[in-house]
N, CA and C atoms as an extended XYZ file, in Angstrom:
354
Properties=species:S:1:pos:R:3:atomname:S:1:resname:S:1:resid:I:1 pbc="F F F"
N         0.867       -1.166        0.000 N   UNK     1
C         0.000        0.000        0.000 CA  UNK     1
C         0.904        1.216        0.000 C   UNK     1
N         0.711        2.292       -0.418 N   UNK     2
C         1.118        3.477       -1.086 CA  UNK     2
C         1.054        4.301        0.419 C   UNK     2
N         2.203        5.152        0.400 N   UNK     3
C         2.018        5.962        1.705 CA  UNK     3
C         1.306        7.311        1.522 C   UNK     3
N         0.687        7.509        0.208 N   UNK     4
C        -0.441        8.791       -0.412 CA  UNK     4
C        -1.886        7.887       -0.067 C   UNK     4
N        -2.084        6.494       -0.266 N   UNK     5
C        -2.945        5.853        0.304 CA  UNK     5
C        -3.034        6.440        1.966 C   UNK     5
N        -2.500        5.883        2.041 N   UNK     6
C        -2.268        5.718        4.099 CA  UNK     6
C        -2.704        7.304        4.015 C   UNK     6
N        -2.227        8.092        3.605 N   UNK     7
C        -2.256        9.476        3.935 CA  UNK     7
C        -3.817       10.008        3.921 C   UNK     7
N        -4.403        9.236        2.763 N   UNK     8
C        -5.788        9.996        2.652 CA  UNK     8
C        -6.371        8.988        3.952 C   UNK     8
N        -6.440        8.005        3.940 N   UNK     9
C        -6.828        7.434        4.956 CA  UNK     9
C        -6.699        8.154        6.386 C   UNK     9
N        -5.146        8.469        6.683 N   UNK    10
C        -5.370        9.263        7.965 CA  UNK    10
C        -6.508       10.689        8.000 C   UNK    10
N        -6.527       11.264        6.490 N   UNK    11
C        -6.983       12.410        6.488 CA  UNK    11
C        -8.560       11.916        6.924 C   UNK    11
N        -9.403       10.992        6.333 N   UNK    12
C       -10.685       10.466        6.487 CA  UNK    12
C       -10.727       10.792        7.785 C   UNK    12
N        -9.664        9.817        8.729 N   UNK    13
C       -10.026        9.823       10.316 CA  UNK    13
C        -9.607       11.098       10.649 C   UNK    13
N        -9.131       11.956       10.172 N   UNK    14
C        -9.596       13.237       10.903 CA  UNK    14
C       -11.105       13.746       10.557 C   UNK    14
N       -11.076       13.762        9.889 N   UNK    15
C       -12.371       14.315        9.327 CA  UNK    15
C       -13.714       13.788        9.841 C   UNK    15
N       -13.477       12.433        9.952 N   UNK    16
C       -14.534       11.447       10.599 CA  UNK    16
C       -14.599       12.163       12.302 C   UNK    16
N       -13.202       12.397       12.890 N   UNK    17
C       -13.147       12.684       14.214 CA  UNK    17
C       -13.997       14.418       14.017 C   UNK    17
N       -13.670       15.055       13.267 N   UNK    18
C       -13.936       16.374       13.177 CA  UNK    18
C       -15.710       16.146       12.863 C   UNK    18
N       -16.116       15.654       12.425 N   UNK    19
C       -17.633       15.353       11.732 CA  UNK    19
C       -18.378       14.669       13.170 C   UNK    19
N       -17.561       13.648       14.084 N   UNK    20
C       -18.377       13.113       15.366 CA  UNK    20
C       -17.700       14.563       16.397 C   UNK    20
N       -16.851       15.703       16.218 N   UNK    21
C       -17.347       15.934       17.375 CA  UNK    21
C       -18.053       17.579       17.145 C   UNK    21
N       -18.374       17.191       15.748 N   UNK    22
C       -19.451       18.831       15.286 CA  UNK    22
C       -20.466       17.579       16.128 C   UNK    22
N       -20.954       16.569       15.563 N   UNK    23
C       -22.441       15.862       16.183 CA  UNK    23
C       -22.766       16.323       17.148 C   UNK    23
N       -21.483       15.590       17.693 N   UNK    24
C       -21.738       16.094       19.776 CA  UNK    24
C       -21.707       17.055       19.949 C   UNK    24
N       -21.222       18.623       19.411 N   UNK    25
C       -21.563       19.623       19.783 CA  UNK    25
C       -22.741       19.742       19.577 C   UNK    25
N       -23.480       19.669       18.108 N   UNK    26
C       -24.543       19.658       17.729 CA  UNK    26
C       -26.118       19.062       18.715 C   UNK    26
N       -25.421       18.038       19.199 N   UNK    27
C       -26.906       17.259       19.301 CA  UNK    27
C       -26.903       17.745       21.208 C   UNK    27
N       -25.317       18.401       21.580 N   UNK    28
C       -25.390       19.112       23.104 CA  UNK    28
C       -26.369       20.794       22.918 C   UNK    28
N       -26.050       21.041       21.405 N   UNK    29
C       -26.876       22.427       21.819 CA  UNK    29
C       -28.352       22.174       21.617 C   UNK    29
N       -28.821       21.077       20.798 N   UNK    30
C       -30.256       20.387       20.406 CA  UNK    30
C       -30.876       20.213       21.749 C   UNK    30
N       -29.751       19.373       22.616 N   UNK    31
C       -30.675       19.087       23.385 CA  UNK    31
C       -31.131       20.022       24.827 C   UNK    31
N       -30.124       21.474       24.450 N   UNK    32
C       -30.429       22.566       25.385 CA  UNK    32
C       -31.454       23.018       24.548 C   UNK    32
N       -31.380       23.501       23.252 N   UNK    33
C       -32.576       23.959       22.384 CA  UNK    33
C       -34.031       22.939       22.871 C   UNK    33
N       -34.174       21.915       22.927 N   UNK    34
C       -35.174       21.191       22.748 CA  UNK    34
C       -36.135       21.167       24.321 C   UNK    34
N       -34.757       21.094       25.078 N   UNK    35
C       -35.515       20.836       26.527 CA  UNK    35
C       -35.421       19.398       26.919 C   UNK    35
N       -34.590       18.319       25.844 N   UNK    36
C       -34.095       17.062       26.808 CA  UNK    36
C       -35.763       16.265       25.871 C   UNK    36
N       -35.848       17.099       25.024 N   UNK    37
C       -36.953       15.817       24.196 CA  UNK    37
C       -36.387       14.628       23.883 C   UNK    37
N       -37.140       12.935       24.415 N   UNK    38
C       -36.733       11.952       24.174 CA  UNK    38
C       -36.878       11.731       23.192 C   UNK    38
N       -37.548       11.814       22.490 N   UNK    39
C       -37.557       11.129       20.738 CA  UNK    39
C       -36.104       12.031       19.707 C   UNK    39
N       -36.028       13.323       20.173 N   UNK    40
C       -35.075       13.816       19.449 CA  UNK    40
C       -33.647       13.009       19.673 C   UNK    40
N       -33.483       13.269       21.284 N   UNK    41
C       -32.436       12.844       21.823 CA  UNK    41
C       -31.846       11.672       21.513 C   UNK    41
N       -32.823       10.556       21.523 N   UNK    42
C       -32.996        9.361       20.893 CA  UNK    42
C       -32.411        9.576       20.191 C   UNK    42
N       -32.743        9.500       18.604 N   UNK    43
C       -32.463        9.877       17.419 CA  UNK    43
C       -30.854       10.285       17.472 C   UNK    43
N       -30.788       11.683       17.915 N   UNK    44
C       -29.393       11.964       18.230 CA  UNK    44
C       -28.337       10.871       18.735 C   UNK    44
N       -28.900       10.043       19.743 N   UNK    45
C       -27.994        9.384       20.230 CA  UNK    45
C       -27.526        8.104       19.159 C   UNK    45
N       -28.739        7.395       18.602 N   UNK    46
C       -28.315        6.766       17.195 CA  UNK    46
C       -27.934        7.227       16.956 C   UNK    46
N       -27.950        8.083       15.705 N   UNK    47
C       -26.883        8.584       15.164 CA  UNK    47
C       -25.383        8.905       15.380 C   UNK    47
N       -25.348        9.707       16.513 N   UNK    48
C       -23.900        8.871       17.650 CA  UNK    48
C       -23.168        7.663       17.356 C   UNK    48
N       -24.397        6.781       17.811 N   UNK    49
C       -23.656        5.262       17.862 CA  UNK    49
C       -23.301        4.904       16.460 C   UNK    49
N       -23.845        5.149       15.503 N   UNK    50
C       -23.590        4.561       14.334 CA  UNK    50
C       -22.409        5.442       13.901 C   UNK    50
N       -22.140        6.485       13.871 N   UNK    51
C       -21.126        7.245       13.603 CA  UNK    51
C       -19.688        6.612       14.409 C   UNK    51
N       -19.655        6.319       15.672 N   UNK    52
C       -18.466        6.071       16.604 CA  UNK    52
C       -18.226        4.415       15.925 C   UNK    52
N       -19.864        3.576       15.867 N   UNK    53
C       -19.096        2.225       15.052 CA  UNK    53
C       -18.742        2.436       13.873 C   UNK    53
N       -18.952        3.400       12.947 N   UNK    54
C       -18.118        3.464       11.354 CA  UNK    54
C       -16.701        4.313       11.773 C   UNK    54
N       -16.632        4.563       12.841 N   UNK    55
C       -15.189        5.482       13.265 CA  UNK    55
C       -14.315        4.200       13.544 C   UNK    55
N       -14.977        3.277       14.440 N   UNK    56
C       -14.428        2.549       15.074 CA  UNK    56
C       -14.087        1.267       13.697 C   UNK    56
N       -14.907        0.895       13.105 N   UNK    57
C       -14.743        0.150       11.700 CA  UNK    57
C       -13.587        0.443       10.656 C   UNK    57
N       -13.131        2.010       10.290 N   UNK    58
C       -12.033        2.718       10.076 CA  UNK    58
C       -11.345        2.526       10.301 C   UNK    58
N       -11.056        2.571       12.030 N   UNK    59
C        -9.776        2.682       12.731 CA  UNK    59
C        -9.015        1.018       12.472 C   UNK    59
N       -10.348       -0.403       12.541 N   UNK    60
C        -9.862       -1.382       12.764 CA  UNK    60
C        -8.830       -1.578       11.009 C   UNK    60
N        -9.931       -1.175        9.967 N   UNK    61
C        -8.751       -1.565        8.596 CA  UNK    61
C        -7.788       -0.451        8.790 C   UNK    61
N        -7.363        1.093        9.241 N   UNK    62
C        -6.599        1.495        9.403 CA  UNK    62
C        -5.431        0.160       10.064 C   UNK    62
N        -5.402       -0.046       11.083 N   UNK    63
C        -4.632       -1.047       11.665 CA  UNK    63
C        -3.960       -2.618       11.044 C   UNK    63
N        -5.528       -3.100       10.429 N   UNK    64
C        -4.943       -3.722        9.152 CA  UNK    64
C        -4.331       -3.268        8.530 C   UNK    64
N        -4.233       -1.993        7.993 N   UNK    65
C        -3.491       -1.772        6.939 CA  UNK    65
C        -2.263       -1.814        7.248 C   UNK    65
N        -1.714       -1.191        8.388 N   UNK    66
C        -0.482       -0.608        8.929 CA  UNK    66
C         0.159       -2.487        9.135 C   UNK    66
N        -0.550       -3.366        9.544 N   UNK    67
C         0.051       -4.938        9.545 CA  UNK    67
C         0.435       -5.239        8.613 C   UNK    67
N        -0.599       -5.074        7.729 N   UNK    68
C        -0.290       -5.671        5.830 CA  UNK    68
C         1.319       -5.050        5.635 C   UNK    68
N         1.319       -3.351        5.825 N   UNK    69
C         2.256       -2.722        4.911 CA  UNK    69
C         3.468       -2.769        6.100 C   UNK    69
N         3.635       -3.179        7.114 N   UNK    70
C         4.962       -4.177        8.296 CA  UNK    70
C         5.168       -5.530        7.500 C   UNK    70
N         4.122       -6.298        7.389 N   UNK    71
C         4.347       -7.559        6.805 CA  UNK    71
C         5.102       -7.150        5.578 C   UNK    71
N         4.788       -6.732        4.604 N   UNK    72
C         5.408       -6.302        3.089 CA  UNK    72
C         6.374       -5.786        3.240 C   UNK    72
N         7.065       -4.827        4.136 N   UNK    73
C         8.048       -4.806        4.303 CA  UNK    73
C         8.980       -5.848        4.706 C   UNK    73
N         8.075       -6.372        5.675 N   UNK    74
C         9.325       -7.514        6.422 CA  UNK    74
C         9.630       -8.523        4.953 C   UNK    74
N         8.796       -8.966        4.510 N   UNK    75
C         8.958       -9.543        3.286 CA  UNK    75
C         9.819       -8.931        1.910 C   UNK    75
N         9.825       -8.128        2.096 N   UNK    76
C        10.701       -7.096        1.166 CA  UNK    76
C        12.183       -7.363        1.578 C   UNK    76
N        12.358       -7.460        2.754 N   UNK    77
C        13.271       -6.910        3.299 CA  UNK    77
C        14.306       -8.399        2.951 C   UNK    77
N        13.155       -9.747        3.256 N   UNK    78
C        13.765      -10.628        3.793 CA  UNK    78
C        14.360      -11.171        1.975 C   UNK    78
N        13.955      -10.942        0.830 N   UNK    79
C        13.924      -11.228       -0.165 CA  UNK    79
C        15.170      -10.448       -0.805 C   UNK    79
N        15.718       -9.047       -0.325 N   UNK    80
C        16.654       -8.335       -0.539 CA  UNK    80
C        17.402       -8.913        0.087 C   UNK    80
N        17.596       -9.455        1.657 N   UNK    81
C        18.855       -9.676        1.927 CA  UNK    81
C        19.152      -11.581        1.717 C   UNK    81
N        18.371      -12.281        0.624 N   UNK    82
C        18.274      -13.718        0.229 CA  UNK    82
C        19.062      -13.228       -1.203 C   UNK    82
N        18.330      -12.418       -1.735 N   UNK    83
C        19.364      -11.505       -3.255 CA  UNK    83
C        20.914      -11.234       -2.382 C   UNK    83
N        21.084      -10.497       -1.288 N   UNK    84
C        21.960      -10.411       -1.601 CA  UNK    84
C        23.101      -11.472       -0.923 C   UNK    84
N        22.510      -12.735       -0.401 N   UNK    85
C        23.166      -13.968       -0.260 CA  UNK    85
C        23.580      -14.756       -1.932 C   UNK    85
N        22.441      -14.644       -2.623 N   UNK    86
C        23.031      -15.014       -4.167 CA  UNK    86
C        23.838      -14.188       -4.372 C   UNK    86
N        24.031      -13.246       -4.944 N   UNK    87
C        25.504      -12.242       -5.516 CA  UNK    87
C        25.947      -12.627       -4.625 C   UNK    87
N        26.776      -13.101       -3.329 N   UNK    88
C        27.798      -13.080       -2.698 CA  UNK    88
C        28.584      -14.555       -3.122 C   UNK    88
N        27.287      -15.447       -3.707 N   UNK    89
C        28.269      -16.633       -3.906 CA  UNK    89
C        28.362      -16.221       -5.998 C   UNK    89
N        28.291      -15.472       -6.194 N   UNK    90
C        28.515      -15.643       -7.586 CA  UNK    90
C        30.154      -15.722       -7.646 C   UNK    90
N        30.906      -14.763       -6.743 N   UNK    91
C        32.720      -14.629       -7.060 CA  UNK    91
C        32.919      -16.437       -6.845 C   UNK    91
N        32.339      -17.004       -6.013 N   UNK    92
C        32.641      -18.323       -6.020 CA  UNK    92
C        32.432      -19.375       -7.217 C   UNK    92
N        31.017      -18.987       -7.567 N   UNK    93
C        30.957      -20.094       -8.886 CA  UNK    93
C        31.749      -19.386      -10.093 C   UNK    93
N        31.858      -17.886       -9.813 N   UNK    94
C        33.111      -17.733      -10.870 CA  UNK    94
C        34.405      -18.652      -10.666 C   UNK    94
N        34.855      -18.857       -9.530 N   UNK    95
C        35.957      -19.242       -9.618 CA  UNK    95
C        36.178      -21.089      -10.058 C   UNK    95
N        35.002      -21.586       -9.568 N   UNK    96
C        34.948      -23.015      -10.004 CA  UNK    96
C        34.637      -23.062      -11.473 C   UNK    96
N        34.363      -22.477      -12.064 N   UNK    97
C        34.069      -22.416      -13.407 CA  UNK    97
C        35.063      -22.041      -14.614 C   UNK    97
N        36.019      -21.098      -13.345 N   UNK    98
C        37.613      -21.028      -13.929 CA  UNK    98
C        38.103      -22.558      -13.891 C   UNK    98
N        37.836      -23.249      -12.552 N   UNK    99
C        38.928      -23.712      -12.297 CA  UNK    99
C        38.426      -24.821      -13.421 C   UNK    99
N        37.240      -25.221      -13.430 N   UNK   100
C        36.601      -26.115      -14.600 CA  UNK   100
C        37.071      -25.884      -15.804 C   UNK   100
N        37.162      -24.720      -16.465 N   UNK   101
C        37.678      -24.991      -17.541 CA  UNK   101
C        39.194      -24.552      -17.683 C   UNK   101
N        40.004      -24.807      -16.656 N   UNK   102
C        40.837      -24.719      -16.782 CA  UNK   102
C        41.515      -26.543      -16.985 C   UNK   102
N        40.409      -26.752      -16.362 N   UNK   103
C        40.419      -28.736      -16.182 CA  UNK   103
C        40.211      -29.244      -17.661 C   UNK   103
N        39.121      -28.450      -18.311 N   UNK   104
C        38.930      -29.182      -19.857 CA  UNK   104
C        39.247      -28.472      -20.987 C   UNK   104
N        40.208      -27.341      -20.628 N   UNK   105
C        41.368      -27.079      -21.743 CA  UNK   105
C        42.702      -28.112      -21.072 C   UNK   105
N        42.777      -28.241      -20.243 N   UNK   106
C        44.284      -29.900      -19.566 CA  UNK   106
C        43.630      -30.874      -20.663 C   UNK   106
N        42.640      -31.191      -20.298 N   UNK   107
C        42.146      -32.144      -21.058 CA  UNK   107
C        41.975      -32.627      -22.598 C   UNK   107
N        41.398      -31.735      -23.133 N   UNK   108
C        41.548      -31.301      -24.646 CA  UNK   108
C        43.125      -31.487      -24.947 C   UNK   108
N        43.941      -30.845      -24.213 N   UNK   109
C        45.261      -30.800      -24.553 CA  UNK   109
C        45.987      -31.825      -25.026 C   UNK   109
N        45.419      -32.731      -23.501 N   UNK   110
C        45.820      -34.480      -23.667 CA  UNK   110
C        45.261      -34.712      -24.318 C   UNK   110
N        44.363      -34.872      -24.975 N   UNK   111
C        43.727      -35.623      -25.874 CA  UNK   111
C        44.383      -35.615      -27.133 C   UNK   111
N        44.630      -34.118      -27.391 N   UNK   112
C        45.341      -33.608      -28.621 CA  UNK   112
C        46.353      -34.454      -28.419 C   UNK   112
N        47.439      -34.597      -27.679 N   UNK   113
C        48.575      -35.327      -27.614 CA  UNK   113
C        48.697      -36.569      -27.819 C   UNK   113
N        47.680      -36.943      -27.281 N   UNK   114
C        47.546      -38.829      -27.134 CA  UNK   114
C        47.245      -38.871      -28.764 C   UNK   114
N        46.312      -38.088      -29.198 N   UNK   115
C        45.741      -37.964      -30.418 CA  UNK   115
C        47.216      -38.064      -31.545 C   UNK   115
N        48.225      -37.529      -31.513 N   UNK   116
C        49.219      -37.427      -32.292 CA  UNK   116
C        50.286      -38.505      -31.742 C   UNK   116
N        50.471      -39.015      -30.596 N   UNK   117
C        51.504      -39.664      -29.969 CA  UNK   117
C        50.762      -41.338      -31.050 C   UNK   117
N        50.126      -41.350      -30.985 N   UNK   118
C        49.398      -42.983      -31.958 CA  UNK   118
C        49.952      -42.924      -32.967 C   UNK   118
């Protein structure tokens, strides 16, 4: 995940936080305006709850997210330093590969020889 992702995401939960606490101001001056009417209040207070569980619903894939994009790193990480265990043995199979054909030009050689010594 993209850290311009993550970013709008944090911006949501402000906004979400800024939007539940206009409510609560809102539904504190309603219910001085109103006089403590239960059906309003009611109402108000749903609305509350459903707002704090879609805050709270947010926050939980926020958190997923932040696991996913630890995991992907750790996985990133662990795959870069497995790369860079291969390149470290490449100077080695260079050198057996010298030493190999340094074995089947000997060889060829003899052959050539045996080849003319008949």
């Amino acid at each position: 995940m993209s850290e311009e992702r993550f970013d709008r995401l944090e911006k949501m939960l402000e906004q979400t936080q800024n939007q539940m606490s206009q409510m609560q101001n809102l539904t504190e001056q309603l219910i001085k305006m109103v006089g403590h009417n239960n059906a309003v209040t009611e109402e108000l207070s749903d609305r509350m709850d459903k707002l704090e569980t879609k805050f709270d619903n947010l926050e939980t894939k926020v958190d997923c997210m932040e696991t996913q994009i630890q995991t992907g790193f750790a996985g990133l990480t662990a795959m870069v330093n497995l790369l860079g265990e291969k390149v470290d043995t490449i100077p080695r199979l260079e050198t057996k590969l010298e030493i190999l054909n340094d074995y089947i030009l000997n060889q060829a050689a003899d052959i050539r020889m045996l080849k003319k010594a008949r």
